[in-house]
VOPAGU-2260 file (C-alpha; in pm, 1 decimal, decimal comma):
REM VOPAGU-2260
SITE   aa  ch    i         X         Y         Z
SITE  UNK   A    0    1790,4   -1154,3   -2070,5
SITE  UNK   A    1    1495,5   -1179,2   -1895,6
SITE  UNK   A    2    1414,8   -1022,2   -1508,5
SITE  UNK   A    3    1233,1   -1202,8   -1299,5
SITE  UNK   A    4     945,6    -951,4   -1165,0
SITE  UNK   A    5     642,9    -904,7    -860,1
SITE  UNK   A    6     402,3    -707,5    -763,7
SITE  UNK   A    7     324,5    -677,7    -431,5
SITE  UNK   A    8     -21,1    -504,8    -395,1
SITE  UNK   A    9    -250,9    -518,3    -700,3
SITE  UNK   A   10    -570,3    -284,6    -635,3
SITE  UNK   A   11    -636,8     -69,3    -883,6
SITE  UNK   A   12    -280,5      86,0    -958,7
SITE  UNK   A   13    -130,0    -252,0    -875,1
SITE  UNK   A   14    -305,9    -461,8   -1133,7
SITE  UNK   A   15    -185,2    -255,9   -1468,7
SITE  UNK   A   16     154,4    -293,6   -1288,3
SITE  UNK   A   17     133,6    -657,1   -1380,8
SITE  UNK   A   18     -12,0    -557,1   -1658,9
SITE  UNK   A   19     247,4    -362,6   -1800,9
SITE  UNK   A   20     526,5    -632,1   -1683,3
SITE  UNK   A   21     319,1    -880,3   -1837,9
SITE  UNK   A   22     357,2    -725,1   -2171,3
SITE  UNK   A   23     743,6    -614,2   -2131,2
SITE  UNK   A   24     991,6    -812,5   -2373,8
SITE  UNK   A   25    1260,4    -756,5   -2082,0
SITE  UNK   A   26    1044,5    -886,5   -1813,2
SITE  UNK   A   27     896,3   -1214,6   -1673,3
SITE  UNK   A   28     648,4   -1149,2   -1424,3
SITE  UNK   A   29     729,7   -1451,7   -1199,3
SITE  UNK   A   30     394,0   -1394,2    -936,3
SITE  UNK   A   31     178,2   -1140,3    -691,7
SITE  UNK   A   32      67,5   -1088,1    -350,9
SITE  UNK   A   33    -199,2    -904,4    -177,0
SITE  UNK   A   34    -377,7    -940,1     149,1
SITE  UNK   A   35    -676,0    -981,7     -50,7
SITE  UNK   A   36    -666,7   -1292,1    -156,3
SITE  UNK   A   37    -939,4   -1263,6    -437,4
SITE  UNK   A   38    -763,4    -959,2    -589,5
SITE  UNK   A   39    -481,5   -1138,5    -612,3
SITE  UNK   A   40    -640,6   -1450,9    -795,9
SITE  UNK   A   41    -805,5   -1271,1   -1027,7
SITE  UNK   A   42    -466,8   -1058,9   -1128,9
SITE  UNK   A   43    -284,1   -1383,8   -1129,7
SITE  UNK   A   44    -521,5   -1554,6   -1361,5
SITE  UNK   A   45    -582,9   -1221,0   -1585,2
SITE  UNK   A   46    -181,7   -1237,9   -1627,9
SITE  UNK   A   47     -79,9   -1592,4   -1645,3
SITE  UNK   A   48      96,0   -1624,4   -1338,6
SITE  UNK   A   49      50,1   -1720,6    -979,7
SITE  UNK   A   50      17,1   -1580,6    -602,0
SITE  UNK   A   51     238,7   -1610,4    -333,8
SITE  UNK   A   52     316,8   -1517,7       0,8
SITE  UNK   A   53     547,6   -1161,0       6,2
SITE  UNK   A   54     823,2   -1364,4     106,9
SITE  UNK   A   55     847,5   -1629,3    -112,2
SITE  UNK   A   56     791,4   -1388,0    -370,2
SITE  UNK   A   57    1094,9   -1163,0    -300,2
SITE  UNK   A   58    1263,7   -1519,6    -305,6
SITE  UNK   A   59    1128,0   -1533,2    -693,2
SITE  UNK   A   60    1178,7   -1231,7    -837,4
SITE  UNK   A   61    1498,4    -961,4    -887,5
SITE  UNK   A   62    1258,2    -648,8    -904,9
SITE  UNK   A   63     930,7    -575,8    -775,5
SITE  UNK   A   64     687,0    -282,7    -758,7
SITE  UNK   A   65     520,9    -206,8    -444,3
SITE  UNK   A   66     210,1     -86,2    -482,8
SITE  UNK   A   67      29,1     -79,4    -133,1
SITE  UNK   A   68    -104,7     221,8      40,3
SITE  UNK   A   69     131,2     462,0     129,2
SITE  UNK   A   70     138,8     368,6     536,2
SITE  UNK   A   71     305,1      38,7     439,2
SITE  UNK   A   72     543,1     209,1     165,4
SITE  UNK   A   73     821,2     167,9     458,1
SITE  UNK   A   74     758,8    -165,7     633,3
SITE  UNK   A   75     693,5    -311,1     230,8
SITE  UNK   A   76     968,7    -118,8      59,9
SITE  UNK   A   77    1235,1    -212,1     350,4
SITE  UNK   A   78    1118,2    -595,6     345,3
SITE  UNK   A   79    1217,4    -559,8     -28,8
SITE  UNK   A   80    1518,6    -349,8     -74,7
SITE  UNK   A   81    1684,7    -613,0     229,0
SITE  UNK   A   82    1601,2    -903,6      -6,0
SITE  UNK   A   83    1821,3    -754,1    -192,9
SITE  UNK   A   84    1525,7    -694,2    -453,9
SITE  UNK   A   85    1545,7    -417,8    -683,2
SITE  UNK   A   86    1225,4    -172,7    -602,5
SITE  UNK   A   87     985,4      79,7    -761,3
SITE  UNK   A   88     801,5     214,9    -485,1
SITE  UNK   A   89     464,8     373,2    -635,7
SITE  UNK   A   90     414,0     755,1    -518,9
SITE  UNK   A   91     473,0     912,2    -261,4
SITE  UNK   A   92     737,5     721,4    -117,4
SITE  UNK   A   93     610,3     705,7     219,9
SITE  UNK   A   94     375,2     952,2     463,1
SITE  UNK   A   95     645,2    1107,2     661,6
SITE  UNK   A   96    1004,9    1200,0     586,3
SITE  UNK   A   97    1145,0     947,9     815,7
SITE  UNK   A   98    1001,1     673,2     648,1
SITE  UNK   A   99    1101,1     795,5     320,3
SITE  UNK   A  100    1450,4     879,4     460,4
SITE  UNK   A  101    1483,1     497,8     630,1
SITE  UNK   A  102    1383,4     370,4     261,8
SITE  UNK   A  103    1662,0     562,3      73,9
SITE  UNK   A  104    1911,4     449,8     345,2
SITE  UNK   A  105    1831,1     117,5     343,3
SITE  UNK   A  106    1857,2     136,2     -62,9
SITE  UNK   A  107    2219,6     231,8     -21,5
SITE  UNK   A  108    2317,3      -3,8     238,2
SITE  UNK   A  109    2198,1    -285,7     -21,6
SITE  UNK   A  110    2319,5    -147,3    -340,2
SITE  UNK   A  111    1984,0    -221,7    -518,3
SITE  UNK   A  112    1786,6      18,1    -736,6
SITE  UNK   A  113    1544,1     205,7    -618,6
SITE  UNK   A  114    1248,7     406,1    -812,4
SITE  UNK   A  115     988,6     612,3    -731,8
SITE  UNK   A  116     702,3     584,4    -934,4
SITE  UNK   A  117     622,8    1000,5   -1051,6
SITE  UNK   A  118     444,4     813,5   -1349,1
SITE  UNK   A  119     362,4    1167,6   -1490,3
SITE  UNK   A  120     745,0    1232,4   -1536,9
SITE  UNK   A  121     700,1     972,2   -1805,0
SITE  UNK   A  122     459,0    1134,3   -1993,6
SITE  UNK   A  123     533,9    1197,8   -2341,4
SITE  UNK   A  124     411,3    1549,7   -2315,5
SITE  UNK   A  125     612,0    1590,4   -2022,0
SITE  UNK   A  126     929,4    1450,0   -2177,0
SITE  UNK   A  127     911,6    1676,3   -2458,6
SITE  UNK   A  128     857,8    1974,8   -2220,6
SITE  UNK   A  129    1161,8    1852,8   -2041,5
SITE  UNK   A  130    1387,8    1821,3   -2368,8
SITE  UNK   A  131    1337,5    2233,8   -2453,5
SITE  UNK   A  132    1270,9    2366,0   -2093,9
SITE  UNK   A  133    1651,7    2487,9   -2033,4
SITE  UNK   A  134    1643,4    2719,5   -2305,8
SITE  UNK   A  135    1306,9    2878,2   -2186,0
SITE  UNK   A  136    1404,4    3222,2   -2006,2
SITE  UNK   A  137    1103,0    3081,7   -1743,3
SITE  UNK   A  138     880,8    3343,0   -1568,1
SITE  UNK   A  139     594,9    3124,5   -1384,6
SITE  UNK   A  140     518,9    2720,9   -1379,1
SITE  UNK   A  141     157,8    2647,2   -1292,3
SITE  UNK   A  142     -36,5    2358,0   -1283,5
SITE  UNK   A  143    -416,1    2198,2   -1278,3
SITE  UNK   A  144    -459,4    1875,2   -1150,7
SITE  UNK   A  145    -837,7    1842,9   -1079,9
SITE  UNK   A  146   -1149,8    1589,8   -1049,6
SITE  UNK   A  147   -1416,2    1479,5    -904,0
SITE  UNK   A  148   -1455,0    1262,7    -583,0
SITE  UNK   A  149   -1346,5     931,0    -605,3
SITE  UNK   A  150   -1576,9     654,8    -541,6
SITE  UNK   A  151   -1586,6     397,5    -270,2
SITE  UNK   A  152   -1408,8     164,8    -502,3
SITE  UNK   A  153   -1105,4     384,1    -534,2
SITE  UNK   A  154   -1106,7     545,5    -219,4
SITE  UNK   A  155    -752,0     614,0    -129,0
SITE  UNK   A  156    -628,9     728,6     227,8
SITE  UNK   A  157    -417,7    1024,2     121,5
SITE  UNK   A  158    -499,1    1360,4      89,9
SITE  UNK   A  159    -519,8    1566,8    -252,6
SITE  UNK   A  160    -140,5    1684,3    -134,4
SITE  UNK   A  161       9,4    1361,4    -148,5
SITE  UNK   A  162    -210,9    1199,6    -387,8
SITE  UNK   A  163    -248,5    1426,8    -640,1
SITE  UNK   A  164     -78,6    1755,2    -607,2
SITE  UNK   A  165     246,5    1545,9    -530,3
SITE  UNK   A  166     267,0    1484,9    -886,2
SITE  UNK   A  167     310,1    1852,5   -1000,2
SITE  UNK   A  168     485,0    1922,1    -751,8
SITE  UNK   A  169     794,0    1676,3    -875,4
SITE  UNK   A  170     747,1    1832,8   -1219,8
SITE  UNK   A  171     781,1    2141,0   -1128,3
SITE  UNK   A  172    1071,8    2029,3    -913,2
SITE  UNK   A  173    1266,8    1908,5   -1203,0
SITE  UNK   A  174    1149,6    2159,5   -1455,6
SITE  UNK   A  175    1265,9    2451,9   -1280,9
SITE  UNK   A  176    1545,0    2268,0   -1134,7
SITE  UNK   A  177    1625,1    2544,1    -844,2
SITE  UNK   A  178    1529,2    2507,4    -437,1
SITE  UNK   A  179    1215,2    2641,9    -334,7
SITE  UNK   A  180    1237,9    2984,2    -100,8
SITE  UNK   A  181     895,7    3001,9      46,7
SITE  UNK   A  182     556,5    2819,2      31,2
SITE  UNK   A  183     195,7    2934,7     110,5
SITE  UNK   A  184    -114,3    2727,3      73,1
SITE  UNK   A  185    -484,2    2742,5     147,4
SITE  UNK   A  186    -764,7    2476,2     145,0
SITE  UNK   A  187   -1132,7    2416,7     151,2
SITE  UNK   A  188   -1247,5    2376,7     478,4
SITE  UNK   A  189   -1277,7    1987,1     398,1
SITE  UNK   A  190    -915,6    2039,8     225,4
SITE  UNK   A  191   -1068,5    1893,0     -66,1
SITE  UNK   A  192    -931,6    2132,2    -263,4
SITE  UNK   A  193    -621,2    2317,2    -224,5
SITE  UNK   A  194    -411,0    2568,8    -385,4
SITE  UNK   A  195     -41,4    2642,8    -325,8
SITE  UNK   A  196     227,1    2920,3    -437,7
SITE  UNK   A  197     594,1    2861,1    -483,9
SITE  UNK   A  198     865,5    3073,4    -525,1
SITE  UNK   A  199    1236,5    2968,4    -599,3
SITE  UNK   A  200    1577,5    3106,0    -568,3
SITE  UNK   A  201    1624,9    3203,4    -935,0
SITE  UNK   A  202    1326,4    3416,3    -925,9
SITE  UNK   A  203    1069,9    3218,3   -1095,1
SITE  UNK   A  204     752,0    3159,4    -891,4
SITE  UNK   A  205     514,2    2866,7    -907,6
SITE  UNK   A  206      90,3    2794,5    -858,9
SITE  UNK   A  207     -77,1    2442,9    -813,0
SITE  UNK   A  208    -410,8    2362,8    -784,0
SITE  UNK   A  209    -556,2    2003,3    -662,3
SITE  UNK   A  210    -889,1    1917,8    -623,1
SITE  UNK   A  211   -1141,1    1668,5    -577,2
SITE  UNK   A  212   -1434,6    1869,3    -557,3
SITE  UNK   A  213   -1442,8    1966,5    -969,2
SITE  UNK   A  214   -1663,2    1794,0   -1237,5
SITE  UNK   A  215   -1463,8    1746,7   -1458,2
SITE  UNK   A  216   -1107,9    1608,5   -1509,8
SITE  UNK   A  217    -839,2    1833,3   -1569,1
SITE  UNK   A  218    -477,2    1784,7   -1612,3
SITE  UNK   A  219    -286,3    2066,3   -1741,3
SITE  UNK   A  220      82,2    2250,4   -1664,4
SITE  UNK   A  221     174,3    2596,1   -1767,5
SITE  UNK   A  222     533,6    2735,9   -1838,5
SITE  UNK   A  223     532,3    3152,8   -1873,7
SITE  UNK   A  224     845,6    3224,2   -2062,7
SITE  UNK   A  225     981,1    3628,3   -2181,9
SITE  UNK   A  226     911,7    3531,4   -2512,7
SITE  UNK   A  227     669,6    3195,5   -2547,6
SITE  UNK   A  228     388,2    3044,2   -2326,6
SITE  UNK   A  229     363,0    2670,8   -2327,3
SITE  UNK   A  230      67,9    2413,5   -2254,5
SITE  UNK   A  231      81,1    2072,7   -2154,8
SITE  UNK   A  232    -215,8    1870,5   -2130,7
SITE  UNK   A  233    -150,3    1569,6   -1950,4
SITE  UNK   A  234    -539,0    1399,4   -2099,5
SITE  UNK   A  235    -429,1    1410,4   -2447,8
SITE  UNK   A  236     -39,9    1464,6   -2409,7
SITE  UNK   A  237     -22,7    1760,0   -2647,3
SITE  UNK   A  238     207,4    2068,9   -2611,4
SITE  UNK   A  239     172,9    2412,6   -2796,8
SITE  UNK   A  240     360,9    2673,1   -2748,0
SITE  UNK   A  241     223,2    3019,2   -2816,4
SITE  UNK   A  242     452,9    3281,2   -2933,6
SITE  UNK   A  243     406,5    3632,8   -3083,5
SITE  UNK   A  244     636,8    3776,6   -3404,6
SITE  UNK   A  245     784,3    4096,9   -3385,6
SITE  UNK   A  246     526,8    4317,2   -3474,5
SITE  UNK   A  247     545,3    4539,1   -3781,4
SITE  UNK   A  248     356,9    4886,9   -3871,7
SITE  UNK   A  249     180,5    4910,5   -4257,0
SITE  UNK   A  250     137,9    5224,5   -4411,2
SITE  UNK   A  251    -210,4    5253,0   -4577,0
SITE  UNK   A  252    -363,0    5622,9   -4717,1
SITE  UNK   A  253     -90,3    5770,9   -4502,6
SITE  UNK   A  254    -231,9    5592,0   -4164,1
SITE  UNK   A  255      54,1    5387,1   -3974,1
SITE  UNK   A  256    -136,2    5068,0   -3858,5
SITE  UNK   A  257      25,3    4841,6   -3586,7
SITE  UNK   A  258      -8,1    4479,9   -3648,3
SITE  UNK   A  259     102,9    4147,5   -3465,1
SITE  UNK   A  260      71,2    3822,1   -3531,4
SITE  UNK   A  261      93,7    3516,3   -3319,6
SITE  UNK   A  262     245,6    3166,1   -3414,0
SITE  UNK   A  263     139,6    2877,6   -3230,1
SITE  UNK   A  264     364,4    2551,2   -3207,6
SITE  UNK   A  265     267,9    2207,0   -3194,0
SITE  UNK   A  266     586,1    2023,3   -3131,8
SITE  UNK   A  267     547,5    1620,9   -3189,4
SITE  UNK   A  268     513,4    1400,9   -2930,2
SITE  UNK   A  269     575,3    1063,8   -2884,3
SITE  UNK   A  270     317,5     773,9   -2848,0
SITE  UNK   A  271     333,2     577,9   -2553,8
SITE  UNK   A  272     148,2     475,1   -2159,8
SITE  UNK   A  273     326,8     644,6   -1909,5
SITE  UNK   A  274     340,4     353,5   -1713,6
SITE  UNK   A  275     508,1     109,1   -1956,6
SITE  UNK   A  276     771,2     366,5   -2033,8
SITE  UNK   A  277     848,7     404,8   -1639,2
SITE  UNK   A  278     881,9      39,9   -1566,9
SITE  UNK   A  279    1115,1      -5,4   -1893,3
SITE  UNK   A  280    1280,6     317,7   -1757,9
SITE  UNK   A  281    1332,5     102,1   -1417,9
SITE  UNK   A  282    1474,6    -203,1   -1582,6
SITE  UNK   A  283    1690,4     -32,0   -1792,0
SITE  UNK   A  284    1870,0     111,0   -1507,9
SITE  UNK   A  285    1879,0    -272,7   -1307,1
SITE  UNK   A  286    2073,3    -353,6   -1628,6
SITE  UNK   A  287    2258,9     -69,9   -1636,8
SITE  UNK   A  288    2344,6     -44,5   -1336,6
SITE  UNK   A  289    2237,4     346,3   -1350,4
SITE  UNK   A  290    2090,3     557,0   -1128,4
SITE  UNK   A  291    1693,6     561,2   -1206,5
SITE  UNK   A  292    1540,9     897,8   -1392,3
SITE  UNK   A  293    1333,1     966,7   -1039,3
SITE  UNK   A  294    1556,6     747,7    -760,1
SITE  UNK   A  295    1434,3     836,9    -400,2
SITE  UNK   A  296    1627,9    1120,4    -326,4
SITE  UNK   A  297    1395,3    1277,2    -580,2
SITE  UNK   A  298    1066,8    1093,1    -398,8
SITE  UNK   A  299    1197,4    1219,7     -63,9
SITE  UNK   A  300    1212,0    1631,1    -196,4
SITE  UNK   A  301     897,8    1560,4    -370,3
SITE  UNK   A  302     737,8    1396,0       3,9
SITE  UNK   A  303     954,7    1711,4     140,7
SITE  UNK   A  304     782,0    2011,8     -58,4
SITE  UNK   A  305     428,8    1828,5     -36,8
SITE  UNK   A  306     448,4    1889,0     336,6
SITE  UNK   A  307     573,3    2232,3     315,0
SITE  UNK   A  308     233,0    2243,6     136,7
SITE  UNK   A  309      50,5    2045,6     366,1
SITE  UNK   A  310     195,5    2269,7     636,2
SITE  UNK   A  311     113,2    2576,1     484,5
SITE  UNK   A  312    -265,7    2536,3     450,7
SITE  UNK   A  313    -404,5    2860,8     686,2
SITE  UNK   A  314    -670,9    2661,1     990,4
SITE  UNK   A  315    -994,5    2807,8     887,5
């Protein structure tokens, strides 16, 4: 059986939305809407289906993903989850806590599904990470999200907190699965780029970097364990993990020599976008009937920790 799906908003995030829906066995993606009209068109005709206005829309379809800039993540979201329309919200979930609070609340009052769409949770490399990361005896989490500026075409109204650093920050959220004690932060004076430390309750501590002031692209997490160190890089979805043997001493002309060698891991990953394994992620739970792998109590403590950041930043 087939689910009847939207998109409301297709810029530049929006549009592989419908792509992805477009190409899902379990979903028919029933029409779009933007205020821009012309966006909408041409996603409509790229995809084989049609434009309408929001409301008829949530008349159409059972589940939709709202993918509008963040300001309108309440007033879209709400106008949704009332419809009784089953709703991945793209990240973050809203500006301000209240907003993100209002849309969790109004989820439960409906009894529809709600998702937050942490894309990078759904990244193979991630996954993997996620499969092995409770027997880790974990030290220190760090993570690199950086780039350069984004052009006028993909301009986006939120900060490198909320737009980018908000990713690793739910990561590292579920990875080290403890509540955060204390945050600092500082920022370029244009807060361009900004750096923030974490520490947790079960000792391990935490350091993100987000930028939009680097030339080049970097995507990379860190896990310091007691007796392994492991890489993710987002770009290529590859872990290793670096470990060192015990080391042993030879015995050569009477001389004791210390040697140590290091084995390095390359644990298989799974194929797959990201994006198409979130959205099958949220109808499997619409069919299910289960909770979603990031609902919006995890958006809201992501939202929540990104303005601990955000709040931290020393005034220059």
């Amino acid at each position: 059986m087939t689910v009847p799906v939207g998109v409301i908003g297709v810029g530049s995030m929006g549009r592989h939305h419908a792509r992805v829906y477009r190409e899902l066995p379990d979903a028919r993606l029933v029409g779009v809407a933007d205020v821009n009209a012309e966006a909408a068109e041409s996603v409509a005709n790229d995809y084989d289906t049609v434009v309408l206005p929001r409301e008829e829309l949530l008349e159409a379809a059972e589940a939709v993903s709202v993918v509008v800039p963040s300001r309108f993540h309440e007033s879209v979201g709400v106008a949704a989850i009332e419809a009784g329309v089953h709703t991945l919200i793209e990240k973050p979930i809203a500006t301000t806590l209240d907003e993100a609070a209002a849309i969790v609340r109004a989820a439960e009052e409906a009894g529809v599904t709600l998702q937050v769409g942490h894309v990078e949770r759904f990244n193979p490399a991630v996954r993997t990470v996620a499969d092995f990361v409770d027997d880790l005896d974990l030290v220190a989490v760090e993570a690199r999200r950086l780039g350069p500026p984004l052009d006028d075409t993909r301009a986006v109204g939120d900060g490198v907190v909320l737009d980018l650093m908000i990713h690793d920050l739910d990561i590292v959220r579920a990875l080290v699965d403890a509540d955060v004690t204390s945050v600092g932060a500082s920022a370029s004076p244009e807060r361009d780029y900004v750096t923030a430390s974490l520490s947790f309750d079960n000792d391990v501590v935490g350091g993100l970097t987000a930028s939009r002031a680097t030339q080049r692209k970097v995507r990379e997490l860190t896990l310091t364990a007691r007796d392994c160190f492991v890489t993710v890089d987002y770009l290529d979805s590859s872990v290793t993990i670096h470990r060192r043997n015990r080391p042993s001493y030879l015995v050569d002309d009477g001389d004791v020599r210390y040697r140590s060698e290091r084995v390095v891991e390359r644990p298989i990953v799974e194929n797959g976008e990201p994006l198409k394994k979130e959205l099958e992620a949220f109808l499997d739970a619409i069919a299910e009937g289960t909770d979603p792998i990031v609902d919006g109590t995890d958006g809201y403590e992501a939202l929540s920790l990104a303005t601990r950041v955000s709040d931290s930043i020393r005034p220059k």
